[in-house]
C-alpha positions as CSV (number, residue, x, y, z in Angstrom):
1,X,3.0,67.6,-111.9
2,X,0.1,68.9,-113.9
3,X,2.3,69.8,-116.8
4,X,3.9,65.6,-116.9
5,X,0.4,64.5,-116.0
6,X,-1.0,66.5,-119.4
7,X,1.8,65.5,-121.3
8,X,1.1,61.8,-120.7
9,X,-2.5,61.7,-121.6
10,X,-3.0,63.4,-124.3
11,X,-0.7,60.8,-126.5
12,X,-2.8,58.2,-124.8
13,X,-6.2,59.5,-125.8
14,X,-5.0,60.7,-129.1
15,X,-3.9,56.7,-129.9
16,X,-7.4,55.3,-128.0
17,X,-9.2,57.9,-131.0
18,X,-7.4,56.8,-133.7
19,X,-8.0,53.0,-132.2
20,X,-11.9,53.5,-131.1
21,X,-14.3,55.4,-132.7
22,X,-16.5,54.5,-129.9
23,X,-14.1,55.5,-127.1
24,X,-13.9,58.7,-128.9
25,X,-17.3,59.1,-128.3
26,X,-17.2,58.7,-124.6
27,X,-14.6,60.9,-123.9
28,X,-16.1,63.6,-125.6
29,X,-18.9,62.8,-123.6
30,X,-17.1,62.8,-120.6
31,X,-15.7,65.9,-121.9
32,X,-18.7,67.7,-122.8
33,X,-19.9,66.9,-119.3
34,X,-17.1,68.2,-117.1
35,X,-17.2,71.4,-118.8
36,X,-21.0,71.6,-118.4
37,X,-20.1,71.2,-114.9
38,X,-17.3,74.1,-115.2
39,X,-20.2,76.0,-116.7
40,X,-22.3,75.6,-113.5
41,X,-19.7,76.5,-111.8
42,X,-18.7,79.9,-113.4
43,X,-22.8,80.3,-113.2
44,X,-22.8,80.5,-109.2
45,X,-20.0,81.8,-108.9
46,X,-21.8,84.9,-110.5
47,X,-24.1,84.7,-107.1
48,X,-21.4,84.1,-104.5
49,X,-20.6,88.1,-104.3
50,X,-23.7,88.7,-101.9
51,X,-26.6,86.7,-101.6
52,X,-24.7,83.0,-101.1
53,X,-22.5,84.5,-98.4
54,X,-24.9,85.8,-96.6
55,X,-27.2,82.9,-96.7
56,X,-24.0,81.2,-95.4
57,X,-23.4,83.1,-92.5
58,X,-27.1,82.9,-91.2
59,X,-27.6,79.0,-92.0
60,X,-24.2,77.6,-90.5
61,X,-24.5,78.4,-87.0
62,X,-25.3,74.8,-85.6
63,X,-24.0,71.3,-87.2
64,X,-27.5,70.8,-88.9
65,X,-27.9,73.7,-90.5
66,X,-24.2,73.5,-91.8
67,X,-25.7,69.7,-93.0
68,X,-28.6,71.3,-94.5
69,X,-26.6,74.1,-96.2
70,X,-24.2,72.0,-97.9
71,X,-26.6,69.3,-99.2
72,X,-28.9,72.0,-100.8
73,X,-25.9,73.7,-101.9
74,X,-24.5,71.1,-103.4
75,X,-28.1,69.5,-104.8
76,X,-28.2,73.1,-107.1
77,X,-25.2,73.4,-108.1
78,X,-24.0,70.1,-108.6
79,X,-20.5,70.5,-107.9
80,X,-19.6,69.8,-104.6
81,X,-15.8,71.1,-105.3
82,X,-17.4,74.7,-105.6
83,X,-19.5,74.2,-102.4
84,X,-15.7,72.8,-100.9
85,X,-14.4,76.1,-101.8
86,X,-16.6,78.6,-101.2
87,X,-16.3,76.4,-97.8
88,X,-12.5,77.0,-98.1
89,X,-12.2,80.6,-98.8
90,X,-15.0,81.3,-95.9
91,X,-13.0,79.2,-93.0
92,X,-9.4,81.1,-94.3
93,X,-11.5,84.5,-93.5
94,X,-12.6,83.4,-90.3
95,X,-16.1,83.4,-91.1
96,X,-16.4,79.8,-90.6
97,X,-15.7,77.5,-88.0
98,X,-14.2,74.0,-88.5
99,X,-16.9,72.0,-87.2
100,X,-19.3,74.3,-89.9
101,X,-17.1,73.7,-92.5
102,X,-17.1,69.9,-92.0
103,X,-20.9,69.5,-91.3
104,X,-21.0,71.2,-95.0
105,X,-18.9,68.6,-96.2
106,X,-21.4,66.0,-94.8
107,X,-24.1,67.8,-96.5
108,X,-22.8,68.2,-99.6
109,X,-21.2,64.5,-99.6
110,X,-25.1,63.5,-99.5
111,X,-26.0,66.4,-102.0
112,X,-24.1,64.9,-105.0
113,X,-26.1,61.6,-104.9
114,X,-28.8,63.5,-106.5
115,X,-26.9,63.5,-109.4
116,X,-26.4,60.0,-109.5
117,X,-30.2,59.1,-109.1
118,X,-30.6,61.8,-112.2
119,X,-28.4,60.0,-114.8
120,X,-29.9,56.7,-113.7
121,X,-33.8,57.6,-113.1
122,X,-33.7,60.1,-116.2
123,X,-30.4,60.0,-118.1
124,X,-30.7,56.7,-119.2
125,X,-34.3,56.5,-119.8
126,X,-35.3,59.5,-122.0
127,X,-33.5,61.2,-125.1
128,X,-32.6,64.0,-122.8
129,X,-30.4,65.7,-125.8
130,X,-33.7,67.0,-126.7
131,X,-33.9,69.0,-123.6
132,X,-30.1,69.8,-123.6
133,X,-30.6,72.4,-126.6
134,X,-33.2,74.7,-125.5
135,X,-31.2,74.8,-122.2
136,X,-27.9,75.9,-124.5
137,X,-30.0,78.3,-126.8
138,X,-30.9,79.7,-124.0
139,X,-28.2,79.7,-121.7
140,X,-26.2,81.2,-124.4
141,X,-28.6,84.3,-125.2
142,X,-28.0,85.6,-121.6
143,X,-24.1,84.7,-121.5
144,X,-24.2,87.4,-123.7
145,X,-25.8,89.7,-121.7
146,X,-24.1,92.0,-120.0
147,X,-25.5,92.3,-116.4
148,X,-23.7,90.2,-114.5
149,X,-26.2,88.0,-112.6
150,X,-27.6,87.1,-115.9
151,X,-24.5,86.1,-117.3
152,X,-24.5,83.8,-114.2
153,X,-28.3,82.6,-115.4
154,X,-26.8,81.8,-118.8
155,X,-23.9,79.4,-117.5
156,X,-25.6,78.1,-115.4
157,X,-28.2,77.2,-118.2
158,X,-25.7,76.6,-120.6
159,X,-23.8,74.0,-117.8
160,X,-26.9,72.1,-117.5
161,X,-27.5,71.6,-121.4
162,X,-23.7,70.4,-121.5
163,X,-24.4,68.2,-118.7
164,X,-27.3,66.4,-120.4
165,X,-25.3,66.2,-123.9
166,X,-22.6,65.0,-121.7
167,X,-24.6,62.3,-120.9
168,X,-26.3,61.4,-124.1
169,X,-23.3,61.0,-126.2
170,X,-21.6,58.6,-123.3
171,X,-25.2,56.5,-123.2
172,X,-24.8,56.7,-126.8
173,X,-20.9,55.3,-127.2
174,X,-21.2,53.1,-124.7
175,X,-24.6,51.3,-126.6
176,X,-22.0,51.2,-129.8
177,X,-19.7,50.0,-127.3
178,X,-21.7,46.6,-126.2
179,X,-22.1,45.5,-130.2
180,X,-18.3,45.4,-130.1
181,X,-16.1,44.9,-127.0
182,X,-17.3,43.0,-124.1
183,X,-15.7,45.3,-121.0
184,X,-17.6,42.8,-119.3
185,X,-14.4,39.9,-119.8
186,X,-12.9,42.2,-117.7
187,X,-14.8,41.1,-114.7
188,X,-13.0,40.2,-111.3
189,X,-14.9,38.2,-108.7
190,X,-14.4,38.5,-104.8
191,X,-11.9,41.2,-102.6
192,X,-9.4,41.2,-105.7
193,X,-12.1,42.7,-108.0
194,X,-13.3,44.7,-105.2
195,X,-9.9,46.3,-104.2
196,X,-8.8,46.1,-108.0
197,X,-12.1,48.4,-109.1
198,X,-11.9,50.6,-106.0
199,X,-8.6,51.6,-107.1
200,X,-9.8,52.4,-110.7
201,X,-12.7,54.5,-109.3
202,X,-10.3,56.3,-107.5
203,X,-7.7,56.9,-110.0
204,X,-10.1,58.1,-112.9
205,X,-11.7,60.5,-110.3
206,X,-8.0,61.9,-109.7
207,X,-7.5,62.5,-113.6
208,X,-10.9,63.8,-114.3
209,X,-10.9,65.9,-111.3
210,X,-14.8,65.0,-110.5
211,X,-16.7,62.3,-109.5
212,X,-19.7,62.7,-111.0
213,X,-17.7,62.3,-114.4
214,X,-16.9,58.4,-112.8
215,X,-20.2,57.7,-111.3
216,X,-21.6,58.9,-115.3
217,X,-19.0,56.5,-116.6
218,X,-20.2,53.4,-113.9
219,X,-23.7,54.0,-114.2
220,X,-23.9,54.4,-118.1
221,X,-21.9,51.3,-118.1
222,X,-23.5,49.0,-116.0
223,X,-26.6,49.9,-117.5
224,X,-25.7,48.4,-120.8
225,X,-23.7,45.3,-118.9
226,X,-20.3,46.2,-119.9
227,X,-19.2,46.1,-116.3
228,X,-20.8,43.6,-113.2
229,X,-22.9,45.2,-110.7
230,X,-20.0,44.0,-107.6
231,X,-17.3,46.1,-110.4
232,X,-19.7,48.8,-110.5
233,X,-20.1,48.7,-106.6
234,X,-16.4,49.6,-106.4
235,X,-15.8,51.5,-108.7
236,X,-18.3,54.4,-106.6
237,X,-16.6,53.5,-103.6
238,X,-13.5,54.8,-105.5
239,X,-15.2,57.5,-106.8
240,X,-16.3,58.8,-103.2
241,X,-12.5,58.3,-102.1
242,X,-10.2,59.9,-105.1
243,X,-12.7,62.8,-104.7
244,X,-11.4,64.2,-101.8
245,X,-8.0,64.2,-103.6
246,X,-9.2,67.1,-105.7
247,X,-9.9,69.2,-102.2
248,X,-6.1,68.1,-101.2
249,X,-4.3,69.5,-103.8
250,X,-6.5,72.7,-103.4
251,X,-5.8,72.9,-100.0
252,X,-1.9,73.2,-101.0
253,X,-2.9,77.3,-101.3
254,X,-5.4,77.1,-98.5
255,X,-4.7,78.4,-94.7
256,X,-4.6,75.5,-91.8
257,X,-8.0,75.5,-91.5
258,X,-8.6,74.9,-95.4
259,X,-6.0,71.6,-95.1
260,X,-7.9,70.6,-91.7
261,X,-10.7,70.8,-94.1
262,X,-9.4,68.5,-96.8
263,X,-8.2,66.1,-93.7
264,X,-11.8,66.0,-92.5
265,X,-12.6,65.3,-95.6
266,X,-10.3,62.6,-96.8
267,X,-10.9,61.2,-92.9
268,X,-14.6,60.6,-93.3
269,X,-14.9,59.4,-97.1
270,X,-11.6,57.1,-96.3
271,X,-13.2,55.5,-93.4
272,X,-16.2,55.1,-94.8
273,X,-15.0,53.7,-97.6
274,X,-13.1,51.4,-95.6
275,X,-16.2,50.1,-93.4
276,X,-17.9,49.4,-96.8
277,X,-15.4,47.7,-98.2
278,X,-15.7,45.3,-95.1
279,X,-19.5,44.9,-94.8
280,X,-19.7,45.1,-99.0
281,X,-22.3,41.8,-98.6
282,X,-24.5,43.5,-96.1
283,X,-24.6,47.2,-97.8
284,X,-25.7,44.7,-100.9
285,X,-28.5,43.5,-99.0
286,X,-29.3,47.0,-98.1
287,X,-29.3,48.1,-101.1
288,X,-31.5,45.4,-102.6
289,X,-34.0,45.9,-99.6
290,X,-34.5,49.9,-100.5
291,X,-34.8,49.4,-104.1
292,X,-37.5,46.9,-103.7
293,X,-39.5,48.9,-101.2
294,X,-39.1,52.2,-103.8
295,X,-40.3,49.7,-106.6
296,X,-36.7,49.5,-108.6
297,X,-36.7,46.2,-110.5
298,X,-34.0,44.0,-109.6
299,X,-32.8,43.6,-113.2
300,X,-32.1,47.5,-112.9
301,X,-28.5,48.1,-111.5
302,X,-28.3,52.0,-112.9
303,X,-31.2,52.9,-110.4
304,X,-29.4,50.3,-107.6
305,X,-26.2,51.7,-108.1
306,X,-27.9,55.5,-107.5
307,X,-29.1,53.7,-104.2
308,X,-26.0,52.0,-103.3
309,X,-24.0,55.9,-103.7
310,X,-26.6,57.6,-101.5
311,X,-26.5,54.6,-98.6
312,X,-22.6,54.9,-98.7
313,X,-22.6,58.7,-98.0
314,X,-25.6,58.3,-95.5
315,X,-23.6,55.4,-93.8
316,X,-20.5,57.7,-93.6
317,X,-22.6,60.4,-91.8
318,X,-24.3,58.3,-89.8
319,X,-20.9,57.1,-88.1
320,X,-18.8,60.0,-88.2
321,X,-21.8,63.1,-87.9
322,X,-21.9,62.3,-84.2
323,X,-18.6,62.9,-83.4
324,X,-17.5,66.5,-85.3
325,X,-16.0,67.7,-82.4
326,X,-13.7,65.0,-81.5
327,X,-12.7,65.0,-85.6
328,X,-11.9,68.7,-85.1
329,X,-9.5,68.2,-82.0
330,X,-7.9,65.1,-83.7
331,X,-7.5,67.7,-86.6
332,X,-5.9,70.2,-84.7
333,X,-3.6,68.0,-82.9
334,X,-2.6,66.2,-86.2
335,X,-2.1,70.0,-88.3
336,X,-0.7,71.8,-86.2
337,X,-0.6,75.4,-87.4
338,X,2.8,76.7,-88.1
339,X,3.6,80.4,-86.7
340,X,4.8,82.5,-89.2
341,X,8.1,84.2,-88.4
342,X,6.8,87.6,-86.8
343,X,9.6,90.3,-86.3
344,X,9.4,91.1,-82.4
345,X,10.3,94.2,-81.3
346,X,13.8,94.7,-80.1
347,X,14.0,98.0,-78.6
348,X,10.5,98.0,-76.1
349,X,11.7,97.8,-72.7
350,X,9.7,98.0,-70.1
351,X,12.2,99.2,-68.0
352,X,12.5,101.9,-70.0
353,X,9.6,103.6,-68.8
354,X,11.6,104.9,-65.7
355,X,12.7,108.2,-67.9
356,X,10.8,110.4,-70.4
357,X,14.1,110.3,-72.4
358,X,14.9,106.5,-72.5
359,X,10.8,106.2,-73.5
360,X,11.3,108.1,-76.7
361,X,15.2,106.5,-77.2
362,X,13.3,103.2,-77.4
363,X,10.4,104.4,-79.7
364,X,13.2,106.2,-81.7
365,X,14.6,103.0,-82.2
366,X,12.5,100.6,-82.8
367,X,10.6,103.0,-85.4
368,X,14.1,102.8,-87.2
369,X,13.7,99.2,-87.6
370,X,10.1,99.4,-88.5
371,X,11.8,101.7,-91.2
372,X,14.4,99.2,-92.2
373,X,11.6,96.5,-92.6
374,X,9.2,99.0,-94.7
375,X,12.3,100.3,-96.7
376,X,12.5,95.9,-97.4
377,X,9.4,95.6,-98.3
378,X,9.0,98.3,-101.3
379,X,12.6,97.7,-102.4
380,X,11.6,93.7,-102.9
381,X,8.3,95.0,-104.5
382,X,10.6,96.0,-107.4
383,X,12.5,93.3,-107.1
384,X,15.6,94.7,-105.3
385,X,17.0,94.1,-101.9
386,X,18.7,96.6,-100.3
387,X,22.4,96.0,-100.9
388,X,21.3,96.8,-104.9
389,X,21.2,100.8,-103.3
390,X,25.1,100.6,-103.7
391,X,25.2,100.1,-107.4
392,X,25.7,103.0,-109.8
393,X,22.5,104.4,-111.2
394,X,22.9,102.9,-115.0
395,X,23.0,99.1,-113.4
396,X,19.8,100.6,-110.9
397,X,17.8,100.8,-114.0
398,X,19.0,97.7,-115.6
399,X,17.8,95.9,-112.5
400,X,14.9,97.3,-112.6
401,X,14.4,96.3,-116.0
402,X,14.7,92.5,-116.1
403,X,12.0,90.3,-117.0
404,X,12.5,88.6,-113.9
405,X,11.4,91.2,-111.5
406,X,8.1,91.1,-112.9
407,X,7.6,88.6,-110.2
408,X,5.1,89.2,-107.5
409,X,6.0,90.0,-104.1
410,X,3.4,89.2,-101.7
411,X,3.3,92.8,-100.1
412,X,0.3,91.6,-97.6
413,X,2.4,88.9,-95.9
414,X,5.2,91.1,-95.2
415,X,3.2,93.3,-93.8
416,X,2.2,90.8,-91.5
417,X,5.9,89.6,-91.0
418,X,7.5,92.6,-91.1
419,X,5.5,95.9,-89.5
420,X,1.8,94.4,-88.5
421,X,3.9,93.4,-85.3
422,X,6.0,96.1,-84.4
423,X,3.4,98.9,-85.6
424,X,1.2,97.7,-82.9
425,X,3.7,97.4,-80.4
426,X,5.5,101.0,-80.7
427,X,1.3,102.2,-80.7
428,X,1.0,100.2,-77.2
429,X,4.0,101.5,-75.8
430,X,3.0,105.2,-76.4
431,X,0.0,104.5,-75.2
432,X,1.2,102.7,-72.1
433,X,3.8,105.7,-71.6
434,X,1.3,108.1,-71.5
435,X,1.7,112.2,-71.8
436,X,2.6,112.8,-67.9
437,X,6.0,114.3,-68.7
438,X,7.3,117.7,-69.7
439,X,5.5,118.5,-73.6
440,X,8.4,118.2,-75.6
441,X,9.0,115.0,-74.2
442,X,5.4,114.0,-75.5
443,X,5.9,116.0,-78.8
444,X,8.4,113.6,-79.6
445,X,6.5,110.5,-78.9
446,X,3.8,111.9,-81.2
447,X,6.4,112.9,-84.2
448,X,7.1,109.6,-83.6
449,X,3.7,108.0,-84.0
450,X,3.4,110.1,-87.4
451,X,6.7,108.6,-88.7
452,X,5.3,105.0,-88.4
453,X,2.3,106.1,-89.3
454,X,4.0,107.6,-92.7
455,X,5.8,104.8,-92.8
456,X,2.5,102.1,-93.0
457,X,1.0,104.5,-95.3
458,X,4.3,104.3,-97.7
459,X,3.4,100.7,-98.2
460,X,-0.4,100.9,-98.4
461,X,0.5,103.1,-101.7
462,X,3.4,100.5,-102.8
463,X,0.5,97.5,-102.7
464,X,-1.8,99.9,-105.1
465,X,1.1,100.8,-107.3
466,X,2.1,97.0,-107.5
467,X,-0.7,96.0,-109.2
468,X,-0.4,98.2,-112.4
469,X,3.7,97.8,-112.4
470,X,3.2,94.5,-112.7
471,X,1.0,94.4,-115.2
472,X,2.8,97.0,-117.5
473,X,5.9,95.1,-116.9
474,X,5.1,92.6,-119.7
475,X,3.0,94.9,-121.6
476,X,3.5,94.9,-125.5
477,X,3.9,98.8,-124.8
478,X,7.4,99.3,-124.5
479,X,6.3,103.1,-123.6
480,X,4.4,102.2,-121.2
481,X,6.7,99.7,-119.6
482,X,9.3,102.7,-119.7
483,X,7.5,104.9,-117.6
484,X,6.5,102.2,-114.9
485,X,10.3,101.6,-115.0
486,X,11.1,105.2,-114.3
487,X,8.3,105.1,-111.4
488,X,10.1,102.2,-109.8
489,X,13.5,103.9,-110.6
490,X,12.5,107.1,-109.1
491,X,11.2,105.5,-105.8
492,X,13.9,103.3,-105.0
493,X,16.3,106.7,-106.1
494,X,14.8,108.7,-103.3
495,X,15.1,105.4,-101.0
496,X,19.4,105.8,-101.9
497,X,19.6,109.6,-101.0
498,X,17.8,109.6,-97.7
499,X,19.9,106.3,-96.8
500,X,22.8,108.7,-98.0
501,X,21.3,111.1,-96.0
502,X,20.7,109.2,-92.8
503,X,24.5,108.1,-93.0
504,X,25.6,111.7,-93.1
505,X,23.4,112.6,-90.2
506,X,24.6,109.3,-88.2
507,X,28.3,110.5,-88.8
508,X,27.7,113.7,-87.2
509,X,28.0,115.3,-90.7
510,X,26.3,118.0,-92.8
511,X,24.6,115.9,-95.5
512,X,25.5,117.0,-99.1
513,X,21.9,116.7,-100.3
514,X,20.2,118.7,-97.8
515,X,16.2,117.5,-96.8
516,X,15.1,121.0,-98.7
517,X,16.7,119.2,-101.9
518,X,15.0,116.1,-101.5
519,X,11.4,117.8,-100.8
520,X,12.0,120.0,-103.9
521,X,12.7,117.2,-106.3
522,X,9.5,115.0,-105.2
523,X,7.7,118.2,-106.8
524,X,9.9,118.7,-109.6
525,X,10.1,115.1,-110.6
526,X,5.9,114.6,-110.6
527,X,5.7,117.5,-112.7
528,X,8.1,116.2,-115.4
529,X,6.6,113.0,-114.5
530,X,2.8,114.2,-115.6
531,X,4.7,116.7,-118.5
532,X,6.0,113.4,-119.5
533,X,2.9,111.1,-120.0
534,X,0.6,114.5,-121.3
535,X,3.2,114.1,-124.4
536,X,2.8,110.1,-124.8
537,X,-0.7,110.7,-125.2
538,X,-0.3,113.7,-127.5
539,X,1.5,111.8,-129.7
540,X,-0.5,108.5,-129.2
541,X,2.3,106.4,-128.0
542,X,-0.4,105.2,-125.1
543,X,-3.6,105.6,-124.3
544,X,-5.4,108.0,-122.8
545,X,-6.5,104.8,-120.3
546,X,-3.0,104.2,-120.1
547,X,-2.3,107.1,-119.2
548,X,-4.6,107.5,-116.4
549,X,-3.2,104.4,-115.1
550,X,0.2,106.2,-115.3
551,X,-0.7,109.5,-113.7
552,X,-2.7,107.8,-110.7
553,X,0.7,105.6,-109.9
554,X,2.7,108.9,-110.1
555,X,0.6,110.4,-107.6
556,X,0.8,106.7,-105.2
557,X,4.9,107.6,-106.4
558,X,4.8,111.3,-105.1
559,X,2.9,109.7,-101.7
560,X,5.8,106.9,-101.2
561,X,8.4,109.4,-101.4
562,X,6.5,112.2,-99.1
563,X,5.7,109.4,-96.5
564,X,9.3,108.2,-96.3
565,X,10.9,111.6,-96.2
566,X,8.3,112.6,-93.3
567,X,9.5,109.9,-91.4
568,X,12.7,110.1,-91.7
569,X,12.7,113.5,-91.1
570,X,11.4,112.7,-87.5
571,X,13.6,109.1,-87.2
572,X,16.8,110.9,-88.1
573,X,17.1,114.8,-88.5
574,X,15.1,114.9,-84.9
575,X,18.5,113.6,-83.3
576,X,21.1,115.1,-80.8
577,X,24.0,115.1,-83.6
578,X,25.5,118.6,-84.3
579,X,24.6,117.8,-87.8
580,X,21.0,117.5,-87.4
581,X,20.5,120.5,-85.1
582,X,22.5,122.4,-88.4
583,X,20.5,120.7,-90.9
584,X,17.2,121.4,-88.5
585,X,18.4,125.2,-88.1
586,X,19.0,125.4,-92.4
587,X,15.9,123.5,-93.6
588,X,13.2,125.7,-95.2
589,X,9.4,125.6,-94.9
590,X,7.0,124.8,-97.3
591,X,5.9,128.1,-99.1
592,X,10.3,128.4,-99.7
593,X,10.1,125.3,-100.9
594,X,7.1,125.7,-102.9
595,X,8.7,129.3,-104.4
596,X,12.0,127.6,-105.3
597,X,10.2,124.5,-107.2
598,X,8.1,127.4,-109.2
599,X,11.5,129.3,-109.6
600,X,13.4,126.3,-111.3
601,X,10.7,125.7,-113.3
602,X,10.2,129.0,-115.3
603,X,13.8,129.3,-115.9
């Protein structure tokens, strides 16, 4: 939508240059002024790792300090899309509350006025270019600093300079403007020009993404009379409407809460906007009433119009601040959350806990299908599913090696799905069992508490190996992206051979690559494995940053395999079947392992 959106526009301003010198000139303004405010953005931003969220979580506890928060919050920064999503991020963590979140929204609906009342009171009335360029000499010395918090300083210096540039060059284009188009023919009298302009203000604040880019444009424009005060008057009840369309579509990503948020949002600035619409002749009145007792001329609509924008959010509090609560449980009931689809467990039976042996039959089993749902997740983490086991080993690694599987699974959410579930449930069940019965009864239980526990631990390490696979996957390094190819290869290899083995075992017989095989060859592979990426570096075919990267994921490689193999050593070899107790009775301990790896390798 973005992409179509882009490719419409830019033919549209590139003919309104080529026709208008002078509309040139605004949208640069425009332009200059958005990223002033991206600027301010990036600037907090640099402050939000500590000292924001804390001051969040002490000053949100009651509706007015949420109030207070948000209209300071957004008063500084003035960006009150940053404000919506530090807002956002904090209510998807669960360190916010809905009714907080929306009495920051009040707050910070009523902190953006400030920035109306400065491009009226002082935008329009003083060359503030001249102030804009010590602000960006400045700004820019620290953005080049390279403490982080000072970088922050510099944007935010550097995003107030823009802003005030921003502002000059529209003033500027829109004085040219006056000399030789009259916007003001444009005029429309009555509910037509009201609903007619109230849609404008909401559609450029949709394709600028920012209101305070429309209220720029309606103030700087009414101040040189190229638009009627009632046009104007619309146009920032658009404005205050198509703004909550940028929290929508951000919401998209965002948890239930985060869209409850954007509905709360839309819901009150809608409204309001609404009831404004309807009483436009009395808010006029209002209006006209303030600026007179504050001393604004009646000839001066810029300063007026800053009025009208902060009477419209106060009259949107003032109806709807009363009554958070009630807006949260008509939220809730209108979004309702959706439950994920959360494997259950299949094998728990409470019934089972009659016998010691039907207690660790059960545990036995459903640990097998947290293994199945583990063995899922890594194999999708390379972009495999586990029917891919049965294909020959040349079209493993050519699977592997498409471009397409550099696509990111989302390893947290299938944790959730997948093993958050049943982990906790086999842990309650032990628990719930208890060790009251003979003590190899309760060995068992706790092998099989270590499997799972091997088995969460094998995915822990897949999440810290994904990040680097990915990222070497479409690296210009073909070298590099070989060896993160072999790691995936190597993993999902060891997955095939203990499914080959578990099927041997499961068929009662003697598995033709013994558990002693597979132990030995997670050793010998990580040393040809770190033998391997010693002689990249040697012979500068990667960095020796690369490489590190490479030998740490080796080592999260080594600890997948181990994990796995430990628990399905206990899930499978641990069985009645004649061919376990055999490959039980045959399987060597460490040290013989250990003296056959150092064998091999000296030969």
């Amino acid at each position: 939508m973005h992409k179509a959106l882009l490719l419409i526009v830019i033919p549209l301003l590139s003919y309104g240059f080529w026709l208008s010198a002078e509309f040139k000139g605004i949208a640069a303004g425009v332009s200059i002024f958005l990223f002033g405010m991206l600027s301010l953005e990036q600037g907090f931003k640099a402050f939000t790792g500590g000292v924001l969220e804390r001051i969040l979580q002490k000053t949100t506890d009651t509706s007015w300090k949420s109030f207070g928060f948000g209209f300071l919050s957004a008063t500084l920064m003035q960006s009150s899309g940053l404000v919506s999503v530090i807002t956002v991020s904090f209510l998807s963590a669960g360190l916010l509350d809905l009714v907080a979140g929306i009495g920051i929204i009040f707050g910070s609906n009523l902190g953006t006025t400030t920035g109306a009342w400065l491009i009226a009171g002082l935008g329009l009335k003083v060359n503030i270019a001249t102030y804009a360029m010590p602000l960006l000499v400045f700004g820019v010395l620290c953005v080049f600093q390279s403490g982080k918090q000072l970088k922050g300083v510099g944007y935010i210096l550097t995003g107030l300079g823009f802003l005030l540039l921003g502002i000059h060059y529209m003033k500027e284009s829109f004085e040219h403007v006056e000399s030789t188009i009259n916007l003001s023919e444009f005029a429309m009298p009555g509910v037509k020009g009201l609903l007619t302009y109230t849609a404008v203000g909401i559609i450029a604040t949709i394709i600028m993404q920012s209101s305070h880019a429309t209220m720029l444009l309606t103030i700087t424009a009414v101040s040189v009379h190229q638009i009627t005060y009632n046009n104007a008057l619309a146009l920032v009840i658009g404005a205050n409407i198509g703004t909550t369309v940028t929290a929508i579509i951000a919401a998209f990503g965002a948890n239930i809460q985060g869209k409850r948020l954007a509905g709360a949002h839309l819901l009150i600035n809608l409204c309001t906007g609404i009831f404004v619409l309807l009483f436009i002749k009395q808010f006029g009145i209002a209006v006209d009433i303030i600026s007179a007792s504050l001393g604004i001329a009646a000839s001066d609509n810029a300063m007026k119009l800053a009025t009208f924008h902060s009477l419209f959010n106060l009259a949107g509090i003032m109806i709807f601040f009363p009554f958070i609560n009630q807006q949260v449980a008509l939220l809730e009931k209108l979004l309702i959350e959706k439950r994920p689809v959360i494997f259950q467990p299949k094998y728990l039976d409470i019934s089972a806990m009659d016998f010691p042996e039907t207690v660790v039959e059960s545990v036995r089993l459903e640990s097998i299908h947290l293994y199945e749902n583990a063995i899922h997740i890594i194999l999708r983490t390379f972009g495999l599913r586990k029917h891919d086991l049965q294909k020959n080993d040349d079209a493993l690694k050519q699977l592997i090696g498409q471009d397409n599987n550099s696509v990111e699974y989302n390893i947290d959410a299938g944790y959730e799905k997948r093993i958050k579930g049943l982990y906790s449930a086999i842990i309650a069940f032990i628990s719930q069992a208890g060790f009251t019965w003979a003590m190899s009864q309760s060995s068992k239980l706790s092998w099989l508490r270590e499997a799972n526990k091997h088995l969460v631990e094998a995915i822990k390490d897949t999440k810290h190996l994904q990040k680097n696979w990915i990222r070497f996957r479409v690296s210009r390094n073909q070298a590099a992206t070989d060896e993160y190819n072999k790691i995936a290869y190597q993993i999902v290899l060891h997955i095939r051979q203990i499914e080959d083995f578990r099927h041997d075992i499961e068929d009662n017989e003697l598995p033709l690559l013994s558990l002693d095989a597979l132990k030995a060859s997670i050793r010998n592979d990580d040393m040809q494995m770190n033998r391997a990426i010693e002689t990249l570096i040697r012979e500068r075919k990667i960095t020796p940053e690369t490489g590190s990267s490479l030998i740490n994921d080796s080592s999260y490689m080594r600890s997948i395999k181990k994990n796995l193999l430990k628990a399905a050593e206990t899930l499978f070899l641990h069985s009645d079947t004649g061919a376990a107790k055999a490959e039980q009775q045959l399987t060597l301990n460490e040290t013989e392992i250990n003296d056959v790896v150092h064998t091999v390798d000296t030969q």
